[in-house]
N, C-alpha and C positions, 0 to 999 in steps of 0.2 A: 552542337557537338564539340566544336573548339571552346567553348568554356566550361565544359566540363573535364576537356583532358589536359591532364597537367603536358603529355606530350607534345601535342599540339601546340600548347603557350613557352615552353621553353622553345622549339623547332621556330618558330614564330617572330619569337622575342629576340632569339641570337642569329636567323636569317633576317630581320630586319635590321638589326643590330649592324650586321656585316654591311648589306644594302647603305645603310645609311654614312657607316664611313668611308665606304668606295665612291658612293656619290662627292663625298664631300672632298677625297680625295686627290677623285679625277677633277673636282673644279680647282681645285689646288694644283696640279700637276699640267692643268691647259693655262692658266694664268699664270703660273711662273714660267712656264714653257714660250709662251706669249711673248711674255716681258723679256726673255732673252733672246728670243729670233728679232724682235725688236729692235734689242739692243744691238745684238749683234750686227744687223743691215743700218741699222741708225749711222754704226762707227765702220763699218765700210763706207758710207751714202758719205759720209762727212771726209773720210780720207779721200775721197775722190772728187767730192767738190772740191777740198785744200788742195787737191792737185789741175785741177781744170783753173783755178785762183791762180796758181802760182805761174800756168801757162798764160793765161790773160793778162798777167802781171809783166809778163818781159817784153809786150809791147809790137814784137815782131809782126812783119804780114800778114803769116799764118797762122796767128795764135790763136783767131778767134776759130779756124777751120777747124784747128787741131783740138781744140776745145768743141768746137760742135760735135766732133768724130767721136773724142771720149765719153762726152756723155750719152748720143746714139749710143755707142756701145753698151753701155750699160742700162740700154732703156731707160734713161734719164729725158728731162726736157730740162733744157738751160735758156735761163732771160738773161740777159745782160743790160743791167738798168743801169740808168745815171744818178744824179743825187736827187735827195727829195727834195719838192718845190719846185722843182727842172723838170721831175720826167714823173708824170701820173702813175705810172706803176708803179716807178719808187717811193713816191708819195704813198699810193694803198696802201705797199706794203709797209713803211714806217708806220703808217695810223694804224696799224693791227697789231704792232709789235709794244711791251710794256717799257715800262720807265728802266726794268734792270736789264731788258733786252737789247733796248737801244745803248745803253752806254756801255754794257758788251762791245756794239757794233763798232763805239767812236772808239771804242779799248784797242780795235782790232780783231778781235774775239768772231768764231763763226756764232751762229743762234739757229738752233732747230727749233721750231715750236711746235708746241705739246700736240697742234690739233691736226689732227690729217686730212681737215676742208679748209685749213687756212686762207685761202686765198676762190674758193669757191664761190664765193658772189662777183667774185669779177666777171665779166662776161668772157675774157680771153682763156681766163684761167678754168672755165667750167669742165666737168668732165674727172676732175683730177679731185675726186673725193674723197678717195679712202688714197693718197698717196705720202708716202717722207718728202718735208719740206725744210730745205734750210737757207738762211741767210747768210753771204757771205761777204765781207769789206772786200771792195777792191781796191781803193784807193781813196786818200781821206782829201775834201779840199774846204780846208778851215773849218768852220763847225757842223759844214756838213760831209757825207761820204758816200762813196758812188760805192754802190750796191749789187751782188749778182744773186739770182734767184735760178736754185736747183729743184725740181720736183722728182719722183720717184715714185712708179706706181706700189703698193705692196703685196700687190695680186701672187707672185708665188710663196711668200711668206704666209699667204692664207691658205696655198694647197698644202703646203709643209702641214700647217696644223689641222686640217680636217684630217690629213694621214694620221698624225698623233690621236686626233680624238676620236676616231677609228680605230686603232689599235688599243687604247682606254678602254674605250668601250666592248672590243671585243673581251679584253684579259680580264673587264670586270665582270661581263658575264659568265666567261668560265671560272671567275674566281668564286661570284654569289652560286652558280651551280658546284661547285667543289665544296664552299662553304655549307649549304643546304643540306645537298649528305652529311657532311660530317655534323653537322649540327643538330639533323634527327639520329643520328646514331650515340650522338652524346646525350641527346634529351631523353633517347631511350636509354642509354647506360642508368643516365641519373634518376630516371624515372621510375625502372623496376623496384628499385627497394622501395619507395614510398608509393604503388600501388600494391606490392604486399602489404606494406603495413595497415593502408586504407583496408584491405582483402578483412587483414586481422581483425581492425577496430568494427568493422560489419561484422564480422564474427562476433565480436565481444559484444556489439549492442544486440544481437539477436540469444544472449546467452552461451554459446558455443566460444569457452574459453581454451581451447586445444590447438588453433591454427597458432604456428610459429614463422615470423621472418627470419629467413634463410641470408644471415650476415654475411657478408662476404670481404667485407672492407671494414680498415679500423677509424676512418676519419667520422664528420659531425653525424654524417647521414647512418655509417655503420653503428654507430653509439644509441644512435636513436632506436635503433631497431633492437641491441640489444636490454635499450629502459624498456622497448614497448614488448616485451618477450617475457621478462621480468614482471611488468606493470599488471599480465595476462596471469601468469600463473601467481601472483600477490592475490587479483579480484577474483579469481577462482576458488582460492583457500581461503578469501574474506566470506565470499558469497555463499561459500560451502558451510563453513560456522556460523553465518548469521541463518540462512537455513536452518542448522542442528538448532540453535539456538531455538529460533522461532516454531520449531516442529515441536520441541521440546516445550514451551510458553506454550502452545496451542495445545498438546496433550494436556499439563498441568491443568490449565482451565477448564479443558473439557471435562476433565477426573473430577472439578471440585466439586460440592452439594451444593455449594451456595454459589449466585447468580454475579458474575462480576461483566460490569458494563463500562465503556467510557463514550464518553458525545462533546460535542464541540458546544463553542458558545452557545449555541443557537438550539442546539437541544437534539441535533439528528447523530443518530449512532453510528459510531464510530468501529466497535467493536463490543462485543459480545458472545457471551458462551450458551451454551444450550439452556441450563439452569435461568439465565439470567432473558433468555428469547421466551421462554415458555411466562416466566412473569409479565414479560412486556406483550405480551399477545394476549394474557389474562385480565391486564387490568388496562390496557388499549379496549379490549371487547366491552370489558364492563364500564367505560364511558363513553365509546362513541360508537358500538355496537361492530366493532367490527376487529377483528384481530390484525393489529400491527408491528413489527420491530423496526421500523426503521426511524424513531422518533420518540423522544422521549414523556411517558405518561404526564399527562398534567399534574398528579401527586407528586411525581418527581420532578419533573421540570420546576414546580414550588421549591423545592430543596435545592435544584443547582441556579437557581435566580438569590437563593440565600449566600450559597456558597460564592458563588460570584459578589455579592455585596459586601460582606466579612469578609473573606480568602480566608475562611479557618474551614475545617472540618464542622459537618455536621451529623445529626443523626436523627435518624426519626422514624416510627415505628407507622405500616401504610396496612389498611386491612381489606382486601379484596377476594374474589369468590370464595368465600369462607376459611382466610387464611390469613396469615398475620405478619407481614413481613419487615424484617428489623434493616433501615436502610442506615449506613455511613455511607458519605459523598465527601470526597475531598476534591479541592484544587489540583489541576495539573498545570506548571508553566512552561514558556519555551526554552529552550535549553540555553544557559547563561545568561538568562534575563530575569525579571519579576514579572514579564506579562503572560497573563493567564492566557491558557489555549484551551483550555477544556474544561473536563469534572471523570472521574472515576467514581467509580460506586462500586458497597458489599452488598449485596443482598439477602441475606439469611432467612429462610424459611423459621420463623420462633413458635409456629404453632404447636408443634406435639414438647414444645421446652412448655410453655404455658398450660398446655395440657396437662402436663407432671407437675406441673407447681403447683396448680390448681387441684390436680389428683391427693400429692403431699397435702394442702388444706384441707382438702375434704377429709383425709385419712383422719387426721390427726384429729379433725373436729370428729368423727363417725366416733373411732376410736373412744376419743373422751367422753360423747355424749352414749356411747353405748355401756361403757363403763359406770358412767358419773351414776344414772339409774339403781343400778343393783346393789352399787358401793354403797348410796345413801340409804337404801332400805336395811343393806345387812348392818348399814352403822346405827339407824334407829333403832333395826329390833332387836341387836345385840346388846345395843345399851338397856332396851327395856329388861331385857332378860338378866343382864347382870343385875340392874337396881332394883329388881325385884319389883315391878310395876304394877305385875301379871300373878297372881294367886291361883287364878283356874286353870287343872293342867291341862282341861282341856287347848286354850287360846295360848299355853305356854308349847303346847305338840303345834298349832297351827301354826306360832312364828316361830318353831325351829322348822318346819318343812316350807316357810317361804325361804329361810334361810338358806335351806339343803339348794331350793329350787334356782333362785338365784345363784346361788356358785354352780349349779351344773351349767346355765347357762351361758354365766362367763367362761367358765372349762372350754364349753361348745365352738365359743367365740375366739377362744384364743387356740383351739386347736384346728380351727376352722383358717386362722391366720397363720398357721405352721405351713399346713397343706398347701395354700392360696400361695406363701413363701418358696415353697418348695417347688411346685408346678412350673412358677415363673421364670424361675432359675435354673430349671434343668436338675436339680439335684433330685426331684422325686424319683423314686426305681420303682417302676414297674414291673411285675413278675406276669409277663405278657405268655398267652400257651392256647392252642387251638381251644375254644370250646363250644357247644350247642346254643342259641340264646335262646332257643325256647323255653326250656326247662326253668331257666333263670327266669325267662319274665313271668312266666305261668307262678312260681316261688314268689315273686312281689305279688302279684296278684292278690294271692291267696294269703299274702299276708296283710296287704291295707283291707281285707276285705269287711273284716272284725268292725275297723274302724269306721270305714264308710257306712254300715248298717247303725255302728253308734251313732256319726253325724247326720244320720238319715239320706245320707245320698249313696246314688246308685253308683257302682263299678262294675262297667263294662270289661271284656277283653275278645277282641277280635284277634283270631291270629287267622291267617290267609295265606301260612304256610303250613304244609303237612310233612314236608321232608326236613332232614337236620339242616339248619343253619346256623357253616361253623365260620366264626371270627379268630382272629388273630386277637384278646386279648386279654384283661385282669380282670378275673370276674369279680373281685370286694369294691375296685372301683365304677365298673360299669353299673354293680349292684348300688355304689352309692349315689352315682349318676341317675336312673332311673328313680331312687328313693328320693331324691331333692328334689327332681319334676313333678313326681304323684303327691309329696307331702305340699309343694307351689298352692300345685292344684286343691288339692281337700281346702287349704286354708284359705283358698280366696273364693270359691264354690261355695253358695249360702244353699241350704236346706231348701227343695229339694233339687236339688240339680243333680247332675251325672257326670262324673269324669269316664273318660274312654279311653283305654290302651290298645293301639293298633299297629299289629306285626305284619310287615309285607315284606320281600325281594322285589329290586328294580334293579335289571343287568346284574351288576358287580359288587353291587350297593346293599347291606340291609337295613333296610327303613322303621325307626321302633317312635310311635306318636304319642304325644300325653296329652289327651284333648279334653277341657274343662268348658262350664258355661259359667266361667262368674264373669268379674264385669269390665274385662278386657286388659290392653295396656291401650294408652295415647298413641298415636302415629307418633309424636315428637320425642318420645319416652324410649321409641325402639331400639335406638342407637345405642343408648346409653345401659339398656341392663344388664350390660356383661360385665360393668364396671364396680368394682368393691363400695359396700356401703349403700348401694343404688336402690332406691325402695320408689316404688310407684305412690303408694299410699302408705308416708311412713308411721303415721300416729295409727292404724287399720296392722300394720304387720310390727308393730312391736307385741301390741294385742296380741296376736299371733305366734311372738315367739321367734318370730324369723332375725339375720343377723345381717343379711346385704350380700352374704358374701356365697351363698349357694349355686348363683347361677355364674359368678366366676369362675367357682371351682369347676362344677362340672363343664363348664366351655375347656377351661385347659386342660381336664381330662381326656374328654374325648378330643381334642385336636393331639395330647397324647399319641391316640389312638390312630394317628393318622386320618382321621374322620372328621366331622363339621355338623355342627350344631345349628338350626334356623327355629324361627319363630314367626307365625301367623293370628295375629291380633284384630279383634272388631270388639270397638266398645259395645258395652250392654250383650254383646252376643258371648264371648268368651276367645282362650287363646289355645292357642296349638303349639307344644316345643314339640323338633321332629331331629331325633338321633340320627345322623348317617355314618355305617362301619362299612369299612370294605370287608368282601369277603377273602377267604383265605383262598390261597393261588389255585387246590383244584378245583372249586367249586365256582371260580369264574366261567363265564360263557365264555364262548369261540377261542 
């Protein structure tokens, strides 16, 4: 608990603080205290031995009486020794005195010595341990001096000072308790502001940039509070833009079509957008059977071990569940350095761009090879015909009607690519208007019927409605719609087979089928014949007269229509187109 509160370690630090110099204080304040009761009784002890001296000195009867009485008075003990050599005690006491002691003594000089058992191993003198000792000349005779010895116990100079260090001791505990308070009352003054600011900085790492310190003062501590009040509302309005910002970076990415990814050395992802998650889960699955984004494909991983070897940009085109993807990876480094930290990648989706490319080459080759045919015939037999080759009008009538025949077909082909232009584009108009479709297919019917008896096949027509069914749309297109299925059909139907036209209602829907037995489409062919130019068997439907571009048009008519077009195919059995119109709003169910 104390090292977590700053209050506690200031209260702490400044009552030991205080503790520590009262102690040191009071041993200052008993030691010199000491040293001048000391002193003081030393320089009494001495003026009254000089005077007990000076009464010994005058030799009288009673001087040594009147000298005893003085020192009794003063609770002294007084020896009256004679010189050393002469009298053993005055001997002791000279062997204990030093070399500048004694010439003190021969000076005349009194001599206290420093120790208070001075004379303690004497046997007479036991008893007198802690007393003031001093030496005093009484009288000199030639190089030696007869000597008088005053002792002095210092027993009440020690009650003096336990009274003092009694009194010490109390003033220093009411001073360390006077200090205490005020030292928690100071550590808490000092303390408030920087447990708000703590309060704030938790605030600020939990996100909540709105707590403010409540300044109160101008000095270090008030300054600080008002940088960290400042410092709160700076990372607030940093934090707030970098947010916009990055909400804004995360939207854009999410908006793009193509997939942007970035990953660290090592190949695990870093970031990534939806586009760029659905590739990495598609071509993750298609190697290791299982869909993952958090690591980057081994296709690519190939491309960022490149990038890391170069540090240039690369590029490389990766083709996974039947799709084509155009990748740039570049280097990313760390900021003011040259050391690489990662790889960013484009990912572009190129398959429906190759698709058109590829559509543009087909066109263009369709195109020219549908032309190149008719051009070279009408330029041989116009040439024959001009250079006169030909004498029989019979064979000169024949190559003017392949003539005539070839340009209707190119006519067919190039208005067939108006149409086909026009549909795709939105510019065809439609003169859309309630109408019956019975009537209308009952009218095709009856009109391929001629024809099917010439090619010796049968036409059927089943219709499986008896009440009107009315569409919303153009009947010269619908009518041309239905005529580009039954014509499919007659020409790929060999003698005798049967084409069938069948008219049904389902719910909302009217259902019109053109059902043939010739000799099918491919399963892998299906996809593909909606597409301009697209011939199943093209050397079999030139024969035929057809152009590629029939069952384009009719798909974008009826999607026109708001309606959808499907086909059911079995080789050697025959194929089925099946028209879907909606019908017109009253003659919806429920």
């Amino acid at each position: 608990m104390i090292r977590n509160s700053i209050v506690s370690k200031l209260w702490l630090t400044i009552a030991g603080l205080v503790v520590v110099v009262l102690g040191l204080l009071s041993m200052y304040l008993e030691q010199m205290i000491d040293t001048y009761l000391y002193q003081v009784q030393a320089q009494a002890f001495q003026n009254r031995a000089d005077y007990i001296a000076a009464t010994l000195r005058t030799g009288s009867p009673e001087a040594s009486v009147v000298a005893e009485n003085l020192a009794r008075q003063a609770g002294a003990s007084l020896y009256v020794l004679g010189t050393p050599g002469q009298d053993p005690t005055a001997e002791a006491v000279w062997s204990r005195l030093t070399v500048d002691e004694r010439s003190k003594l021969l000076a005349g000089d009194d001599v206290i010595p420093p120790s208070r058992s001075f004379m303690q191993d004497v046997p007479q003198f036991r008893g007198h341990s802690n007393n003031l000792w001093i030496v005093v000349p009484l009288a000199r005779q030639g190089d030696a001096v007869r000597l008088m010895l005053l002792t002095q116990p210092l027993a009440p100079s020690q009650e003096a000072m336990t009274q003092i260090q009694h009194s010490i001791f109390y003033a220093g505990g009411l001073a360390i308790i006077m200090t205490t308070g005020f030292a928690f009352v100071l550590s808490k003054n000092l303390s408030r502001p920087l447990v708000q600011m703590n309060e704030v900085a938790e605030r600020m790492a939990r996100g909540d940039f709105h707590g403010k310190v409540r300044v109160v003062t101008g000095d270090e501590v008030g300054r600080l509070g008002i940088t960290l009040n400042k410092l709160a509302h700076d990372l607030e309005e940093n934090i707030k833009a970098l947010s916009k910002e990055k909400e804004q970076l995360a939207n854009i990415l999410a908006s793009l079509a193509d997939g942007v990814v970035s990953a660290d050395l090592t190949g695990k992802v870093l970031l990534a957008n939806p586009p760029a998650r659905r590739w990495l889960r598609a071509l993750s699955m298609a190697e290791e059977g299982q869909p993952s984004e958090n690591r980057l494909p081994s296709q690519l991983f190939e491309v960022e071990q490149k990038v890391i070897e170069t540090k240039e940009a690369q590029q490389r085109e990766v083709v996974g569940q039947g799709r084509t993807m155009a990748i740039t990876m570049a280097p990313l480094y760390e900021p003011g350095s040259q050391a690489l930290r990662g790889v960013v990648a484009v990912l572009r989706d190129i398959t429906e761009q190759l698709n058109i490319e590829r559509m543009r080459r087909d066109f263009v080759a369709n195109v020219s090879h549908e032309l190149r045919t008719p051009l070279s015939m009408l330029q041989g037999y116009s040439e024959a015909l001009v250079d006169d080759f030909i004498d029989d009008p019979e064979q000169r009538r024949e190559l003017a009607e392949i003539i005539l025949e070839e340009t209707l077909r190119m006519r067919r082909l190039v208005n067939d690519l108006l149409d086909l232009a026009q549909l795709e584009s939105g510019r065809f108009v439609m003169k859309r208007q309630p109408v019956d479709v019975r009537p209308l297919i009952q009218k095709i019917w009856r009109k391929f019927s001629a024809l099917a008896q010439e090619r010796k096949l049968t036409f059927h027509l089943e219709m499986q409605v008896d009440d009107p069914v009315i569409v919303d749309a153009d009947v010269d297109r619908l009518e041309q719609v239905l005529t580009n299925l039954i014509d499919n059909a007659f020409r790929h139907t060999q003698p005798p087979g049967s084409v069938t036209i069948r008219f049904s209602v389902s719910q909302d829907t009217a259902r019109i089928a053109v059902e043939d037995q010739g000799a099918g489409i491919p399963p892998e062919d299906i996809p593909y014949i909606w597409e301009r130019f697209y011939k199943v068997d093209k050397a079999r439907t030139r024969n035929r007269g057809g152009t590629g571009l029939g069952l384009a048009i009719a798909r974008n008519i009826v999607l026109q229509h708001d309606g959808d077009i499907t086909v059911e195919s079995r080789l050697g059995k025959g194929t089925t187109f099946t028209v879907l119109l909606p019908l017109c709003q009253g003659q919806r169910q429920g």
